[in-house]
C-alpha positions in Angstrom: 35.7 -18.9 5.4 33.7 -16.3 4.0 30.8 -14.4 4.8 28.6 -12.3 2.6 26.3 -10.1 3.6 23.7 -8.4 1.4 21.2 -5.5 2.9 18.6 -4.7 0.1 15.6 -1.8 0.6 12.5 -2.2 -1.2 10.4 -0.2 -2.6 6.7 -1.8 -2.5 4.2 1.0 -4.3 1.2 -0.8 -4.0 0.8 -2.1 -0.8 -2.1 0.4 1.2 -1.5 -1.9 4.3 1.3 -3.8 6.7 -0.4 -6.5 5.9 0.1 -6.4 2.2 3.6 -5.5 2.7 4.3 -8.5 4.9 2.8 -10.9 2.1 5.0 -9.2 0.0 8.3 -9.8 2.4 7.3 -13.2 2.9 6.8 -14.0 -0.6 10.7 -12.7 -1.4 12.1 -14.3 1.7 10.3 -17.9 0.7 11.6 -17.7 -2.6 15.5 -16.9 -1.2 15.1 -19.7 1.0 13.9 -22.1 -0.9 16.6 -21.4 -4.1 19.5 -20.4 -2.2 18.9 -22.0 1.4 20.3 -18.2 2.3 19.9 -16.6 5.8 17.1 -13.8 5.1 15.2 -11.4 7.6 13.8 -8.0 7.9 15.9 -5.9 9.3 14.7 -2.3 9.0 11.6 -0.1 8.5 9.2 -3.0 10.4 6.7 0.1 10.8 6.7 1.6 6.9 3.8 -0.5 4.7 5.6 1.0 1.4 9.4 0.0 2.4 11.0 -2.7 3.7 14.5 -3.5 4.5 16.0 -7.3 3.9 19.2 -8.6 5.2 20.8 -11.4 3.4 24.1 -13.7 4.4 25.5 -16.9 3.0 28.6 -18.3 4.2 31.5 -19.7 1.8 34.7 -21.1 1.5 35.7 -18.7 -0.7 35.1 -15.0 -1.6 34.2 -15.5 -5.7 31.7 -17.9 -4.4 29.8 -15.6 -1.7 29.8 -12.6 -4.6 28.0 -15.1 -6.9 25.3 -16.5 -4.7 24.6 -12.4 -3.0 24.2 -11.7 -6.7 22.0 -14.2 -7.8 20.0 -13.7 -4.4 19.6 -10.4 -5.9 18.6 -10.4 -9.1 15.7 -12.9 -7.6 14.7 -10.1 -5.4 14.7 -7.7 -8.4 12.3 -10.5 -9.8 9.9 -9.8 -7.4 10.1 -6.4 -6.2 11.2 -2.7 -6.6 14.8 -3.0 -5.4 16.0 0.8 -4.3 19.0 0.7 -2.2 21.8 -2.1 -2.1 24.5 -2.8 0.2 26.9 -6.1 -0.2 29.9 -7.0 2.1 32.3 -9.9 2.2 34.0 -10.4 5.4 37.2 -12.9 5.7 36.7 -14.8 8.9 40.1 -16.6 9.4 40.2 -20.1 10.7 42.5 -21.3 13.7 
């Protein structure tokens, strides 16, 4: 079994508010969700109204697999905002 992990920080120039920044979040992680049924949260910079921090992880039975789908997550995030800093990790969880 595999687990990917995918940390992405966005860049969000116009939002003037939390408010607009949390529309902006929620519109990302709705769209993640529904297309990848991925597990997606906020885990950084709750505080900044021009940043925000995402963390992304799917589970696989293969590592190929995971790459794909953290990939595809991403370039749907790129679709929707300004992605500045990306972090991906695959982590082999053996089976007993």
């Amino acid at each position: 079994m595999v687990v990917g992990i995918l940390t992405v920080k966005l860049g969000i120039p116009g939002a003037r508010s939390l408010k607009e920044k949390r529309k902006v979040v929620r519109s990302v992680k709705d769209r993640v969700k529904a297309k990848f049924n991925a597990s997606i949260a906020e885990v950084a910079n709750h505080d900044l109204h021009q940043t925000a921090t995402l963390g992304v992880s799917v589970v696989s039975a293969d590592a190929p697999h995971a790459d794909s789908q953290l990939q595809k997550i991403l370039s749907l995030i790129n679709e929707t905002a300004l992605v500045s800093h990306v972090s991906t990790e695959l982590l082999n969880i053996n089976e007993r």
